[in-house]
Backbone as CSV, one residue per row, in Angstrom:
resi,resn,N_x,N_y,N_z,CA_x,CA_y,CA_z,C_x,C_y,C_z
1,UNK,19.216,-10.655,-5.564,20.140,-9.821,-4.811,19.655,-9.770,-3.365
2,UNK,20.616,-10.259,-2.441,20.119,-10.199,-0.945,21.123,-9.663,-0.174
3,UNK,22.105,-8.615,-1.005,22.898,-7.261,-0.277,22.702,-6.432,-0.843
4,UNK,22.743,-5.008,-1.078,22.723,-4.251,-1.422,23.923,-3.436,-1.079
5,UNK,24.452,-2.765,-2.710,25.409,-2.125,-2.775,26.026,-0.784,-1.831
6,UNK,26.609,-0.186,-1.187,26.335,1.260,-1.108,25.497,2.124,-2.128
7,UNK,25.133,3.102,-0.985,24.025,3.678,-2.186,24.941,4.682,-3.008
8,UNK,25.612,5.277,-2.350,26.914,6.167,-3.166,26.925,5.652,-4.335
9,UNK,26.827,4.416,-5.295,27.772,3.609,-5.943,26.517,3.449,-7.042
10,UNK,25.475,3.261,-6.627,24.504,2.983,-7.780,24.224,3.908,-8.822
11,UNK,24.821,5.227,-9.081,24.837,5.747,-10.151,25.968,5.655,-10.986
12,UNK,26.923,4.652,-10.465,28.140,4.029,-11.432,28.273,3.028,-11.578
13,UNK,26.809,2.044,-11.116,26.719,0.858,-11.503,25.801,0.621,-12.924
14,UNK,26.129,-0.679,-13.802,25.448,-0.650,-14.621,23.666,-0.808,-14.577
15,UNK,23.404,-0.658,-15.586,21.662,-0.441,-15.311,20.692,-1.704,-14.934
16,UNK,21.100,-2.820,-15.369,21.147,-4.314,-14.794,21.039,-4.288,-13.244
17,UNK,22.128,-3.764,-12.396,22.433,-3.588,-11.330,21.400,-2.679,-10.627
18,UNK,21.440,-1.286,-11.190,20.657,-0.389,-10.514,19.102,-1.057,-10.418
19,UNK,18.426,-1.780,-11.663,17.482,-2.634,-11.184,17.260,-3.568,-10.373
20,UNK,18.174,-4.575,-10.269,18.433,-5.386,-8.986,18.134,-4.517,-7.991
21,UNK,18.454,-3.496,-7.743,18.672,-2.779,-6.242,17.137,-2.528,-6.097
22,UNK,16.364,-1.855,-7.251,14.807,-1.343,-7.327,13.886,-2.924,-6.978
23,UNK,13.836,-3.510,-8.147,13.713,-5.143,-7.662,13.912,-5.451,-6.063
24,UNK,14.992,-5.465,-5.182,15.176,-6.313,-4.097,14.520,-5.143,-3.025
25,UNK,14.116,-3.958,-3.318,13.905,-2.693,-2.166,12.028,-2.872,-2.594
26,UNK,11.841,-3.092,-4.253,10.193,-2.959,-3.725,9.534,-3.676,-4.432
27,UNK,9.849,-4.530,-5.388,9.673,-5.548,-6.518,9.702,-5.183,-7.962
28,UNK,9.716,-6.600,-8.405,10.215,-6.790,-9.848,9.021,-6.094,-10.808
29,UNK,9.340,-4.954,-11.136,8.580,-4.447,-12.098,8.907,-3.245,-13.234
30,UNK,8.652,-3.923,-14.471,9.036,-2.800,-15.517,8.957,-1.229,-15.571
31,UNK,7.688,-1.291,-15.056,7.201,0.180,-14.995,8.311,1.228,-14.094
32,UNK,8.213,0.461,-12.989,9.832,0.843,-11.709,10.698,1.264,-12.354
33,UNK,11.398,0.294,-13.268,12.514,0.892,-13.636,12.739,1.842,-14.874
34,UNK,11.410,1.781,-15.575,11.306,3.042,-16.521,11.058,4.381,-15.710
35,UNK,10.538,4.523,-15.081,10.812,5.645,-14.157,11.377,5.912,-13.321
36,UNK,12.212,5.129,-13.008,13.685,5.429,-12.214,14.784,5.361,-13.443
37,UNK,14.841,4.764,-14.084,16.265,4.620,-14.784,16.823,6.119,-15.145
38,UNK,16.288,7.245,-15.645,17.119,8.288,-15.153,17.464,8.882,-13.963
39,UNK,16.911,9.070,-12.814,16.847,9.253,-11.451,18.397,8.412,-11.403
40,UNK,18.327,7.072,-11.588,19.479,5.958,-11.450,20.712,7.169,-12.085
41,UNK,20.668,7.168,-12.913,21.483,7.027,-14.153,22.321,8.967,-14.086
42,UNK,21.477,9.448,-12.986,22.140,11.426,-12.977,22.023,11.597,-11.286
43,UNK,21.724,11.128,-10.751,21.466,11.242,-8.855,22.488,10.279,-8.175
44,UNK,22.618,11.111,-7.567,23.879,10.633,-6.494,22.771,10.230,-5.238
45,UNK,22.955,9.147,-4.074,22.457,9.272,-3.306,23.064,8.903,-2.272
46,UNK,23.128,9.578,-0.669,24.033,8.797,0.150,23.747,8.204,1.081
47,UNK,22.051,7.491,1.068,21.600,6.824,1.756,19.895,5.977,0.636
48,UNK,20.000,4.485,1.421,18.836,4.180,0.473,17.299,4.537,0.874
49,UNK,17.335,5.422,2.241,16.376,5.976,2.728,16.219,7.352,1.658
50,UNK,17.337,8.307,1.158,17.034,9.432,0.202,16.427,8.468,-0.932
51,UNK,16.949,7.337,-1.498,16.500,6.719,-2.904,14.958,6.727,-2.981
52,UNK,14.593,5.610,-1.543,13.068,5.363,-1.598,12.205,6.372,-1.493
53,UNK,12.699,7.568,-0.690,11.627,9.018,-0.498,11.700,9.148,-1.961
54,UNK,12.746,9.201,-2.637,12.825,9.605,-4.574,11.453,8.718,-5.334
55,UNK,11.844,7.325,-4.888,10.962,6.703,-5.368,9.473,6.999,-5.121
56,UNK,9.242,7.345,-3.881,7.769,7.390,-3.363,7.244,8.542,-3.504
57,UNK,8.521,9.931,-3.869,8.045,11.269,-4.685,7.866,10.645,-6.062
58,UNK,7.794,9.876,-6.871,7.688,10.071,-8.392,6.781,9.233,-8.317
59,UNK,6.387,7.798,-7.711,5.381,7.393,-7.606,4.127,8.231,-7.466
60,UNK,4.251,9.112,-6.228,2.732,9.932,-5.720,2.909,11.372,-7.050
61,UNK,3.952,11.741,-7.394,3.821,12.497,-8.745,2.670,12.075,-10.019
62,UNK,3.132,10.772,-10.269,1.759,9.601,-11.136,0.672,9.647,-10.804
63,UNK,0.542,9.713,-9.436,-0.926,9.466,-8.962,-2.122,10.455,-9.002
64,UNK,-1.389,12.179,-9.300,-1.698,13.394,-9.673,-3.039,12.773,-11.006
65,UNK,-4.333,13.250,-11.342,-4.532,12.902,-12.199,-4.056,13.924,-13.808
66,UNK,-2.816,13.053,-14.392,-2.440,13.485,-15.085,-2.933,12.826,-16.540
67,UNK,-2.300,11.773,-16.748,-2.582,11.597,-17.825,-2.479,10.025,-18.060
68,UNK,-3.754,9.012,-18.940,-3.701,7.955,-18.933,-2.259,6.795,-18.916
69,UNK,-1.255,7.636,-19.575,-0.152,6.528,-19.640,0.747,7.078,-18.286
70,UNK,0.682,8.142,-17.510,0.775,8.076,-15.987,0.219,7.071,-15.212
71,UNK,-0.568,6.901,-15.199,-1.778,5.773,-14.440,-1.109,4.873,-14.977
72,UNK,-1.111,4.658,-15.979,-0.897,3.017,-16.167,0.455,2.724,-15.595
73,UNK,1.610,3.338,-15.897,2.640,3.327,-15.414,2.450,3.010,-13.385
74,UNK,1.969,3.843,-13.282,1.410,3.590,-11.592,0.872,2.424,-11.192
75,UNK,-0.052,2.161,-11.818,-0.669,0.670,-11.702,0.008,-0.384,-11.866
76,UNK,0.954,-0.327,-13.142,2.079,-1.000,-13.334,3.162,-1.326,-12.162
77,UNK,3.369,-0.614,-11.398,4.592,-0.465,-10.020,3.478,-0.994,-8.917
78,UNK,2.018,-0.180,-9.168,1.640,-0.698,-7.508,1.289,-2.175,-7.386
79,UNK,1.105,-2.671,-8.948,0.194,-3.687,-8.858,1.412,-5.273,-9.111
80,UNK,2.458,-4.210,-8.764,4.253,-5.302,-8.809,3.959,-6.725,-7.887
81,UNK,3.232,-5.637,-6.571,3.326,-6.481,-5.589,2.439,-8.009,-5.494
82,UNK,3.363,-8.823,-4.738,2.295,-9.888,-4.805,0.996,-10.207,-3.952
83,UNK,0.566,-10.887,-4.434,-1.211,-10.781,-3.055,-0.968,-11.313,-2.151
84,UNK,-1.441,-10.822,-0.881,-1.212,-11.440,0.543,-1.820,-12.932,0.652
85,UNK,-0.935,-13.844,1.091,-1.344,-15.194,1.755,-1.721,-15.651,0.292
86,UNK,-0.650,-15.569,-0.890,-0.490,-15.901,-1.625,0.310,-17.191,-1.810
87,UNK,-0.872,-18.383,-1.884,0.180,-19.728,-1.638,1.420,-19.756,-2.665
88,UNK,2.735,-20.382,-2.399,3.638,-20.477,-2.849,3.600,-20.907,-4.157
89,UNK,2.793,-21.995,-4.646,2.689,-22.248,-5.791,1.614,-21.501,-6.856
90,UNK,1.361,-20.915,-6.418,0.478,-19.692,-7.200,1.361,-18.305,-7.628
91,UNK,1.634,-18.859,-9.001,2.522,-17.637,-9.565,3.569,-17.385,-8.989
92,UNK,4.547,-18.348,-8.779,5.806,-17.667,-7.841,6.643,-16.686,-8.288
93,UNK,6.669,-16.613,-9.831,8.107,-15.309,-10.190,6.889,-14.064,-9.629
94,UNK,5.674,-13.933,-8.628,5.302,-13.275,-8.445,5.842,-12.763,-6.957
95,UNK,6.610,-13.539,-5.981,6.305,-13.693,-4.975,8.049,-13.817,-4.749
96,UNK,8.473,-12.446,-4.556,10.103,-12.854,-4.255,10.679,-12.991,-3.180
97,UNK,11.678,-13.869,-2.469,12.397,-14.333,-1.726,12.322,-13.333,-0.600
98,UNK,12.133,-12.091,-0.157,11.976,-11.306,0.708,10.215,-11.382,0.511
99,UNK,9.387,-11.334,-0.273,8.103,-11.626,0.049,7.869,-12.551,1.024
100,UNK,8.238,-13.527,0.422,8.129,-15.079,1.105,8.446,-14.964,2.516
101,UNK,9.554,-14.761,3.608,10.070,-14.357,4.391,8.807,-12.978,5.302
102,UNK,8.624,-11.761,4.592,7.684,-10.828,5.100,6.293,-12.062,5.078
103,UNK,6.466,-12.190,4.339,4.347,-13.019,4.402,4.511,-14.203,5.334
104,UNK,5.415,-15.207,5.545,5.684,-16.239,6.204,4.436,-16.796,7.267
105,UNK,3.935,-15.737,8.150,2.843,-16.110,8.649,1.642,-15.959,8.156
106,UNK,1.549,-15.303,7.009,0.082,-15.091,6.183,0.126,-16.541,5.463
107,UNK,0.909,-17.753,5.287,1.084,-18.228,4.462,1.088,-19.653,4.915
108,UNK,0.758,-19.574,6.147,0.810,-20.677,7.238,-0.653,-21.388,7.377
109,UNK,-0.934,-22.718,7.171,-2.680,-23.336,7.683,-3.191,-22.538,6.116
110,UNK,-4.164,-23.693,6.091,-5.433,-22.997,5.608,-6.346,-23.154,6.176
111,UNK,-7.568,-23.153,5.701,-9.164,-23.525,6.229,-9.497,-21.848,6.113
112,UNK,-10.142,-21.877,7.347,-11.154,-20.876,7.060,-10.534,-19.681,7.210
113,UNK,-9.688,-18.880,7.626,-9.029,-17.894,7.543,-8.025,-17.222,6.348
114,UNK,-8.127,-18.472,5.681,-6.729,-18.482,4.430,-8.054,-18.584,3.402
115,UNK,-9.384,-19.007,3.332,-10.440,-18.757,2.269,-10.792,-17.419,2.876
116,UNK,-10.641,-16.858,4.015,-11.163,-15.167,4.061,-10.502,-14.283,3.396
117,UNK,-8.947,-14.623,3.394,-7.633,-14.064,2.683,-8.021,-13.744,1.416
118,UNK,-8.358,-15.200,0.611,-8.595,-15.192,-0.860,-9.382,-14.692,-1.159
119,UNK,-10.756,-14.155,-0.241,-12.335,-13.812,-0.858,-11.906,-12.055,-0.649
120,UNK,-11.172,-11.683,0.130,-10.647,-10.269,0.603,-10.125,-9.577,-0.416
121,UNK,-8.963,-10.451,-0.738,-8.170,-10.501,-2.168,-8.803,-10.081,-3.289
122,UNK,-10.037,-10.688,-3.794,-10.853,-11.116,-4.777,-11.369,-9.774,-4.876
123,UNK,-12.356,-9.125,-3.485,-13.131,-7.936,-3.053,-12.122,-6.936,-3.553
124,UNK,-10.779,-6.774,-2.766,-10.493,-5.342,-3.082,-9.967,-5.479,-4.236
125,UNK,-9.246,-6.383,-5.180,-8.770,-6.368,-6.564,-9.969,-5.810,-7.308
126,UNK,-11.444,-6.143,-7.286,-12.316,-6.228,-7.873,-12.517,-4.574,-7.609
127,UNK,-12.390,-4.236,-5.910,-13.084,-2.539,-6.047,-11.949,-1.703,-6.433
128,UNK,-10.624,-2.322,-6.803,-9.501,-0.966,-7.386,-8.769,-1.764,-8.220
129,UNK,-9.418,-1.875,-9.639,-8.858,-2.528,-10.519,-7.238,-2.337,-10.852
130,UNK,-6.999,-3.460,-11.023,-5.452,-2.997,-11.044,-4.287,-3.134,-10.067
131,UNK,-4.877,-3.180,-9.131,-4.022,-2.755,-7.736,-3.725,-3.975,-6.826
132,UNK,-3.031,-4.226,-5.688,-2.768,-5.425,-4.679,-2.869,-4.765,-3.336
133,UNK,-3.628,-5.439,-2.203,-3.201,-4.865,-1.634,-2.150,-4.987,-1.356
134,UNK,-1.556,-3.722,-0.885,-0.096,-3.495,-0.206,-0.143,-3.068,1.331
135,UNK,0.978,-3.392,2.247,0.633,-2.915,4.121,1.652,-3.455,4.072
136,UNK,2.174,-2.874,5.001,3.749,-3.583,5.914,3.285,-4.724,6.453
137,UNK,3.465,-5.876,6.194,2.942,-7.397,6.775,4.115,-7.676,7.833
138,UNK,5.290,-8.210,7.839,6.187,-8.306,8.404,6.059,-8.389,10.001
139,UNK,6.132,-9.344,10.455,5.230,-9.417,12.147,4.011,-9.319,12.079
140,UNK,2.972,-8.610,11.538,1.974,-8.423,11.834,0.755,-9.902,11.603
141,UNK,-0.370,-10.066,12.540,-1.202,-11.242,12.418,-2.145,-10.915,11.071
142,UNK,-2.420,-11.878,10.941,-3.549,-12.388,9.694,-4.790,-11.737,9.732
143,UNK,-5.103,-11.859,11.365,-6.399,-11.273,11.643,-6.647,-9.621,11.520
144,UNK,-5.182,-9.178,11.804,-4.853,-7.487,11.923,-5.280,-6.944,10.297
145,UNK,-3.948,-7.751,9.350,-4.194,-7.575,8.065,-5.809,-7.458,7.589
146,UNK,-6.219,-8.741,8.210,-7.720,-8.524,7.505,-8.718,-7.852,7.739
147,UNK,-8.223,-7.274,9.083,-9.386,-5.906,9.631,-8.793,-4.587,8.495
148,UNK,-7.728,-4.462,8.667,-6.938,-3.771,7.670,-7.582,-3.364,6.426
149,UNK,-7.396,-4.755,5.509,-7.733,-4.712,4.649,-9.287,-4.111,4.427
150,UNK,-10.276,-4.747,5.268,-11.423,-4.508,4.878,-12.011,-3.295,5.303
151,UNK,-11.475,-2.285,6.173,-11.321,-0.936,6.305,-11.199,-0.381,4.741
152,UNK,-10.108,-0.345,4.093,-9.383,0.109,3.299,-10.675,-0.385,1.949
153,UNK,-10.967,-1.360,2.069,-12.172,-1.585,0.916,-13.659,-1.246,1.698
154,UNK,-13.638,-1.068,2.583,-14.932,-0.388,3.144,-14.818,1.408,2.495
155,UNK,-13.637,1.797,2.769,-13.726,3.236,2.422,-14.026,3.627,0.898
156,UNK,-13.548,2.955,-0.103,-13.901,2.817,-1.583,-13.293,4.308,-1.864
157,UNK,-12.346,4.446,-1.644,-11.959,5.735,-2.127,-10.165,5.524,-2.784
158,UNK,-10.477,5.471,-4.151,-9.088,4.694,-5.228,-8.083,5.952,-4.960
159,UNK,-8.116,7.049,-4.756,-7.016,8.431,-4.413,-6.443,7.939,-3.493
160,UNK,-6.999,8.105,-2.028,-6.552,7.937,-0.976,-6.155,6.228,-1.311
161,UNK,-6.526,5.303,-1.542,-5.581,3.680,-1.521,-4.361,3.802,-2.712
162,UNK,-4.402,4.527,-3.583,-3.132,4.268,-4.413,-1.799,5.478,-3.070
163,UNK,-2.287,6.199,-2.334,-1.505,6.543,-1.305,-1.162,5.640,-0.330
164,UNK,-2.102,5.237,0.340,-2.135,4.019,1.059,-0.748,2.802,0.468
165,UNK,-1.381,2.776,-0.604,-0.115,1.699,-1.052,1.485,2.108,-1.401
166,UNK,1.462,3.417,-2.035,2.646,4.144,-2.184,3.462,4.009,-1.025
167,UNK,2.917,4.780,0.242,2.836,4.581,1.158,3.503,3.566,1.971
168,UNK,2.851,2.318,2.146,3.120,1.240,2.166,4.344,0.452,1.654
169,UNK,4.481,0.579,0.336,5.761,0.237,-0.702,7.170,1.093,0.218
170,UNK,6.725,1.881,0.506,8.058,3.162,1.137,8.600,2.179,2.464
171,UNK,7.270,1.992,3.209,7.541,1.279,4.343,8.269,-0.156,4.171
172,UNK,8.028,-0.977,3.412,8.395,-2.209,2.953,9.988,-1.807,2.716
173,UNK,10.081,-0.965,1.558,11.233,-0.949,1.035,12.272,-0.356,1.843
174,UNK,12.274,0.209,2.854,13.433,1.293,3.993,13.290,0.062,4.730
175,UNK,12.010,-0.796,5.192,12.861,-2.270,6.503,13.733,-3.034,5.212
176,UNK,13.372,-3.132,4.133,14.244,-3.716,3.572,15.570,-3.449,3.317
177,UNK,15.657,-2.439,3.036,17.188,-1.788,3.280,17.691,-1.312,4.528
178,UNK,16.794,-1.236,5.651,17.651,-1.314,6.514,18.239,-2.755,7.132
179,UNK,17.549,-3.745,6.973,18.164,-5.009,6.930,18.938,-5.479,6.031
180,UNK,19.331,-5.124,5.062,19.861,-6.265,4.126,21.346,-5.029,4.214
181,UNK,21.372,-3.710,4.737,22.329,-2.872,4.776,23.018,-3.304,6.179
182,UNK,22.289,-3.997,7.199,22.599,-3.964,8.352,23.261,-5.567,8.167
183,UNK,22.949,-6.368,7.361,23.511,-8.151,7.375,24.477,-7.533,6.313
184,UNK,25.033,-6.877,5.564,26.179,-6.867,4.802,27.520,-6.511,5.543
């Protein structure tokens, strides 16, 4: 999906649909749409900026330490995303058509900057099991990301980065709808 419906309309679209919309705003993931599909399915919304604040309240709701199948569910949505300067042929149903496009310059040359990517990758997967990083990439340089990143795994603090990424996902998903609302 590379329009998106009015948002008015997605609680009278079928549930197929209302996923497409979750899918193309923050990625393809099960967990997403088990915790949206009622939100979908009883909420009216009249903008996809109210949807994603919905989304990024029930996300940071999970992140509360509540209870193990909370977490997992969380981990499940944060860990949707695909890894930065993730070559194309590495897992692509990981890496969707608006990824590709946002990462475009993370994804450019290799050598020695694109093995810092992967060893970065490796580091923070390893210090927050579960997780990707997530950051608004979109314009931003390789070199920025990777100061970025290694801030964010310098601090070692898994509360504050599953915010960070929530966070992040919010940001991704509102340029995404405001573009794909603005080309329809």
């Amino acid at each position: 999906m590379l329009s998106l419906p009015p948002p008015s309309s997605l609680r009278e679209l079928p549930q197929e649909q209302q996923f497409q919309v979750l899918d193309t705003l923050f990625e393809s993931s099960p967990e997403l749409h088990t915790l949206m599909a009622p939100v979908l399915a009883n909420q009216a919304f009249s903008s996809y900026s109210s949807l994603i604040d919905a989304v990024g309240g029930r996300m940071s709701a999970l992140s509360a330490p509540n209870s193990p199948i909370d977490s997992d569910i969380l981990v499940g949505i944060l860990g949707s995303h695909p890894r930065l300067g993730q070559p194309k042929t590495a897992a692509p149903e990981h890496l969707s058509e608006l990824s590709k496009k946002e990462q475009a310059n993370l994804n450019t040359g290799a050598g020695e900057q694109a093995e810092k990517l992967r060893l970065l990758n490796a580091e923070y997967e390893e210090k927050f099991p579960g997780l990707r990083f997530v950051t608004f990439v979109n314009g931003r340089s390789r070199p920025v990301i990777m100061d970025e990143m290694r801030a964010r795994i310098d601090c070692n603090d898994g509360e504050r980065e599953i915010e960070e990424i929530i966070h992040a996902m919010v940001d991704i998903a509102k340029d995404r709808a405001s573009k794909l609302s603005n080309a329809s």
